[in-house]
C-alpha positions in Angstrom: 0.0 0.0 0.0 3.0 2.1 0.8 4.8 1.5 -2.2 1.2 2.4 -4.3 0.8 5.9 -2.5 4.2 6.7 -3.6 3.7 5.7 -6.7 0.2 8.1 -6.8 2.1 10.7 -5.3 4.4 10.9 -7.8 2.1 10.2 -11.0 0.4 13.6 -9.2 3.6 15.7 -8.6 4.4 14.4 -12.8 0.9 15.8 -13.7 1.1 18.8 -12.2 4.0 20.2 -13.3 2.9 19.7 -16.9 1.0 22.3 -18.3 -1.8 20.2 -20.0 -2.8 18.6 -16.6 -4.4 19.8 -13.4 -4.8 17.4 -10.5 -7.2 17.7 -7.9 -6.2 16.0 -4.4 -9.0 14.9 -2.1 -9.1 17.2 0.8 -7.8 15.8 4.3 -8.9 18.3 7.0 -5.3 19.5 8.7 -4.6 19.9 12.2 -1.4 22.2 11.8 -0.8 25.4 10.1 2.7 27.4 9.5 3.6 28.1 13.6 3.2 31.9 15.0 6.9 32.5 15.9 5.2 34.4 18.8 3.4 36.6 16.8 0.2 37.7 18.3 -2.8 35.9 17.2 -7.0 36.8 17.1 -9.7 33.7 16.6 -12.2 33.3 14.5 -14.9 30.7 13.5 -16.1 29.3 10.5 -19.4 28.1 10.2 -21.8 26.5 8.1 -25.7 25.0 8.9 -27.9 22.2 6.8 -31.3 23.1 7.0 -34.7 22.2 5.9 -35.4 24.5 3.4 -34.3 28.5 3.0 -36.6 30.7 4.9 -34.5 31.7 7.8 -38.1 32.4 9.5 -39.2 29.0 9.7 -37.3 26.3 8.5 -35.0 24.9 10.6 -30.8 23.7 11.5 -30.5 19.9 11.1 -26.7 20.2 11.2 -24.2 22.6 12.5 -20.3 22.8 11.6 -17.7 25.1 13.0 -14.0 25.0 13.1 -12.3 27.6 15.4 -8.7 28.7 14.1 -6.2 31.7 15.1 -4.8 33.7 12.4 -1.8 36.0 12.1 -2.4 40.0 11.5 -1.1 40.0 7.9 -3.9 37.0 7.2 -1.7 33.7 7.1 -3.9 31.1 9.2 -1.6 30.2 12.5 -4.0 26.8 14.2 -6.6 25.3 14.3 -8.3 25.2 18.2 -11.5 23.2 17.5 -13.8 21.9 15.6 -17.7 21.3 16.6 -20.5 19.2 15.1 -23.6 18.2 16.0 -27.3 17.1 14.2 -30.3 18.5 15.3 -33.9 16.9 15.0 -36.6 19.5 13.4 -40.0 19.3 14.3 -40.8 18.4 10.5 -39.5 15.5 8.3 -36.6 16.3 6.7 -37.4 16.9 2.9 -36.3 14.4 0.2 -34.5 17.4 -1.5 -32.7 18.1 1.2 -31.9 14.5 2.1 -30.6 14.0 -1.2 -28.4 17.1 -1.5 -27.1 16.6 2.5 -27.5 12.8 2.8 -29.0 13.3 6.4 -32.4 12.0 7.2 -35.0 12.2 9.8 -33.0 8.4 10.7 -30.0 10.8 11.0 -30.9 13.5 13.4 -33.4 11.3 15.8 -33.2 12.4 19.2 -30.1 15.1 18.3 -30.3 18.4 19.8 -27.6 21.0 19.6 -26.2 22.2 22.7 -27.0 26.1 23.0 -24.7 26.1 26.0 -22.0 24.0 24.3 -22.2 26.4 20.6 -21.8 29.7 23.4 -18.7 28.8 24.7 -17.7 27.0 21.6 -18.0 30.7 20.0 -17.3 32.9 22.8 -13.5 34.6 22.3 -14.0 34.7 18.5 -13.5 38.0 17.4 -15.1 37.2 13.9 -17.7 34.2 12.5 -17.0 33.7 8.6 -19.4 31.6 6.5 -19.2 30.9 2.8 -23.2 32.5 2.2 -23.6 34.9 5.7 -26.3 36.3 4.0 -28.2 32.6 4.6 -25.9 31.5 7.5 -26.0 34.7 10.2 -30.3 34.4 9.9 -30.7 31.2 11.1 -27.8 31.4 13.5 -29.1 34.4 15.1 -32.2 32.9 15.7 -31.0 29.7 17.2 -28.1 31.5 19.8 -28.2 35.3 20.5 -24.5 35.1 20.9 -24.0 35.2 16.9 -25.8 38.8 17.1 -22.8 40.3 18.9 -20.2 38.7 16.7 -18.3 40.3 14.1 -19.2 38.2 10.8 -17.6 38.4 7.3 -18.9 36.6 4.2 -15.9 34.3 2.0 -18.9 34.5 -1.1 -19.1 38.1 -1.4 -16.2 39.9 0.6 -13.7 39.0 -1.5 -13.3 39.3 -5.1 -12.8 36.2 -6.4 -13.5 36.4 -10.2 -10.7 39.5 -10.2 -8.1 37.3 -8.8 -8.9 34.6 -11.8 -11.3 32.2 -10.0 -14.1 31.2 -12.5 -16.4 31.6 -9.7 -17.1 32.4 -5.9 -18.9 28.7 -5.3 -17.4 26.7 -3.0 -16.7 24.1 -5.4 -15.4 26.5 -7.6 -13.1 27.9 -5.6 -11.6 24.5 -3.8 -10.8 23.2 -7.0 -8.8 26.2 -7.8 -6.9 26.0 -5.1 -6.5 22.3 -6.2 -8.9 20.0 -4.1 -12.3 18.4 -4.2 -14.0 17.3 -1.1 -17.9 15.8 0.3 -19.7 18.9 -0.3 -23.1 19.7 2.0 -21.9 18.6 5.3 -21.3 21.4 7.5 -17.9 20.5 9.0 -16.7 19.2 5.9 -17.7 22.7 3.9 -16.2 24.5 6.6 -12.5 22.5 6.8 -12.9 23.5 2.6 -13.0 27.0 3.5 -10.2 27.0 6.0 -8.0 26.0 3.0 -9.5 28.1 0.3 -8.8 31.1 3.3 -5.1 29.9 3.6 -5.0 29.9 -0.2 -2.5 32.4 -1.2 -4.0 34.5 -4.2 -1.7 33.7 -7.4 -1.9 37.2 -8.7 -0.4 39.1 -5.0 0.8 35.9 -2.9 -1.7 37.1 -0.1 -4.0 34.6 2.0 -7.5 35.1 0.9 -8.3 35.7 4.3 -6.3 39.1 4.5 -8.7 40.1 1.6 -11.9 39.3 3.2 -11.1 41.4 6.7 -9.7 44.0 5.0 -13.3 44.3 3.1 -15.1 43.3 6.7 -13.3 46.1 8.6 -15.2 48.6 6.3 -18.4 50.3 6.8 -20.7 49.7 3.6 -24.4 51.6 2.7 -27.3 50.0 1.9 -29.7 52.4 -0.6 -32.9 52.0 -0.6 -34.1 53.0 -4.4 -38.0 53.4 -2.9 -40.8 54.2 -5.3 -38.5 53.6 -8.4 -40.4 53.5 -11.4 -41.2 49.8 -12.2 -40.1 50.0 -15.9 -36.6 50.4 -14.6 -36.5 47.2 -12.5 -34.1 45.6 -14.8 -31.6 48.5 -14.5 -31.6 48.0 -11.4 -31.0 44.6 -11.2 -28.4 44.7 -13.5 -26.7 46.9 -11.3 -27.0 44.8 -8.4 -30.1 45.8 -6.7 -32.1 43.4 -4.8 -35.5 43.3 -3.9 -37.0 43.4 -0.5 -41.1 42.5 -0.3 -41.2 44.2 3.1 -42.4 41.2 4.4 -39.8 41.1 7.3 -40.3 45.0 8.6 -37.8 46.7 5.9 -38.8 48.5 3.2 -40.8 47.4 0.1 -38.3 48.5 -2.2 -34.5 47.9 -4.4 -31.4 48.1 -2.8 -28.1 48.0 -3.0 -24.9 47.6 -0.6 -22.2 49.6 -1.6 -18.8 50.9 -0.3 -18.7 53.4 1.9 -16.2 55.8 -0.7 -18.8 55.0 -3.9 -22.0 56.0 -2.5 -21.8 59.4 -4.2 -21.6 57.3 -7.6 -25.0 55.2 -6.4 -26.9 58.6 -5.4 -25.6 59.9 -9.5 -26.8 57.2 -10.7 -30.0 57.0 -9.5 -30.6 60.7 -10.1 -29.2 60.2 -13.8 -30.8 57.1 -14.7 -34.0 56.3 -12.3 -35.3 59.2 -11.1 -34.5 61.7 -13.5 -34.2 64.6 -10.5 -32.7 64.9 -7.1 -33.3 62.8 -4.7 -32.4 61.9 -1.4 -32.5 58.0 -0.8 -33.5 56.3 2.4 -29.7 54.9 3.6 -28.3 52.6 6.1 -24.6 52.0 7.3 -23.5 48.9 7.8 -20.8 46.9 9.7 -19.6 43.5 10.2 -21.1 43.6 13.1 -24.8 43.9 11.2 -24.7 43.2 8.2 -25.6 39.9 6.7 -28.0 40.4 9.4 -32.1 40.2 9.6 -31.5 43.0 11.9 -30.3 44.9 8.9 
C-alpha cells in the first residue's frame, strides 16, 4: 500500500508540473498550520448550517459545523483550536430534497439536539464568525443563539473578489478546486475545513491569503440604498446593477437596494438621479458593519 501511494504521489507531482494537466487532491482536514513565531494571534470561526429549506423564518438547523482557528495580523492562518458538530432533529420531516443534497435523514438526526450552551462557549473569544453564504448563515444562526448577534461576521462569497483574482467563480466548489482539491460537499464541518484551506490559499496574482482580503473588506463600513418608489419599468436596470428586492415582508422597506462601499455611495446617489429618477433625490440609507450586516436585523 506504501509503495502504491508513492507511486500516486508521484504520478500527481508528474501531472502537475505539466501544463496540460491539473490534478485535484482529495481534501484531508489539517490539524497544523505554518507556527506563529510568537506573533500575536485573534480567533475566529467558520461556520456553516444544513437546514430544511431556505426561509430563515421557519425552516429549521438539522446540522451545524464550525471549526475555530487563530490567524496572524497579515492573514496567514496560524491553528486550528477546535472543531464542533452536531445534528439537530426538526419538528418536520426532513425533505427528500434536502436528504438528497445533505444525505441526512430524519434516521439521521433522531433524538439530536444542539447544545445552546456548548455552541456559546464554543464561539465565545471569536472576534469574527465567517461563512461561505452569511447572507443565509447569520439568519438562522441568530435565531437559534443570541451570541451570533454580537459577533463580528464576514462573508468568503461576497467579501472577497474572487473572479478579479482569476477564480471562474465564488462557489465553494469553484473555488476549492482552484486551489487544487475536491472534497464531500453539504456537510457542515466538511464545507467548513474546505473554506479554512480556500482562506489559507494564497492568491496567485499578489501571494496574499484570501483571508487578508476578506477582513480588510469586513473592517469597512458599507451603505445600503434603498431606491424606494423607483419606477417599475426600470427594474431591470436596477437589477443589472446589483439591486435586490426586498417585499417588506420582514419590517424593511418594500423597495430595491443596494450595498455599496462606503467611498462609492456618491456614484449610487448619481446614478439613481441620472438614470431612475431623472431629478434629485435623497434616498433612504443605512450603514452597515460586520457587526450587522448579513443580518435580519439589517
Amino acid at each position: 500500500m506504501l509503495e502504491s501511494n508513492l507511486t500516486l504521489d508521484a504520478m500527481a507531482e508528474a501531472l502537475a508540473k505539466s501544463a496540460e494537466y491539473r490534478v485535484l487532491r482529495r481534501l484531508v482536514p489539517r490539524t497544523t498550520f505554518t507556527p506563529s513565531s510568537g506573533q500575536s494571534t485573534k480567533t475566529g470561526i467558520l461556520l456553516d448550517v444544513e437546514t430544511t429549506g431556505l426561509d430563515q423564518r421557519k425552516d429549521e438547523i438539522i446540522e451545524l459545523g464550525m471549526v475555530k482557528f487563530d490567524y496572524l495580523p497579515d492573514g496567514r492562518i496560524a491553528g486550528i483550536r477546535d472543531v464542533f458538530s452536531s445534528f439537530n432533529e426538526p419538528s418536520v420531516p426532513i425533505p427528500l430534497e434536502v436528504t438528497a443534497l445533505t444525505g441526512i435523514t430524519d434516521a439521521t438526526v433522531v433524538g439530536q439536539r444542539i447544545d445552546d450552551d456548548a455552541v456559546s462557549s464554543f464561539v465565545d473569544e471569536a472576534v469574527i464568525v465567517i461563512a461561505h453564504n452569511a447572507g443565509f448563515d447569520r439568519k438562522f444562526a441568530e435565531r437559534y443563539w443570541s451570541i451570533f448577534q454580537r459577533k463580528a461576521w464576514g462573508c468568503s462569497a461576497t467579501e472577497v473578489e474572487w473572479r478579479k483574482h482569476c477564480f471562474e467563480g465564488s462557489r465553494l466548489g469553484y473555488l476549492l478546486n482552484g486551489a487544487g482539491f475536491f472534497h464531500q460537499a453539504h456537510r457542515a464541518v466538511d464545507d467548513c475545513h474546505a473554506l479554512l484551506e480556500i482562506l489559507a490559499f494564497k492568491i496567485p496574482t499578489t501571494g496574499t491569503p484570501a483571508l487578508a482580503f476578506l477582513l480588510e473588506r469586513a473592517r469597512k463600513k458599507t451603505m445600503r440604498v434603498w431606491a424606494e418608489q423607483s419606477p417599475f419599468d426600470l427594474k431591470d436596470a436596477l437589477r443589472q446593477r446589483g439591486y435586490r428586492w426586498s417585499d417588506g415582508s420582514d419590517g424593511r422597506p418594500w423597495s430595491w437596494y443596494v450595498d455599496v462601499d462606503e467611498g462609492k455611495l456618491d456614484d449610487e446617489i448619481a446614478f439613481l438621479k441620472s438614470e431612475i429618477y431623472l431629478r434629485d433625490v435623497e434616498p433612504r440609507l443605512q450603514t452597515l458593519t460586520a457587526f450587522d450586516r448579513f443580518s435580519i436585523r439589517a
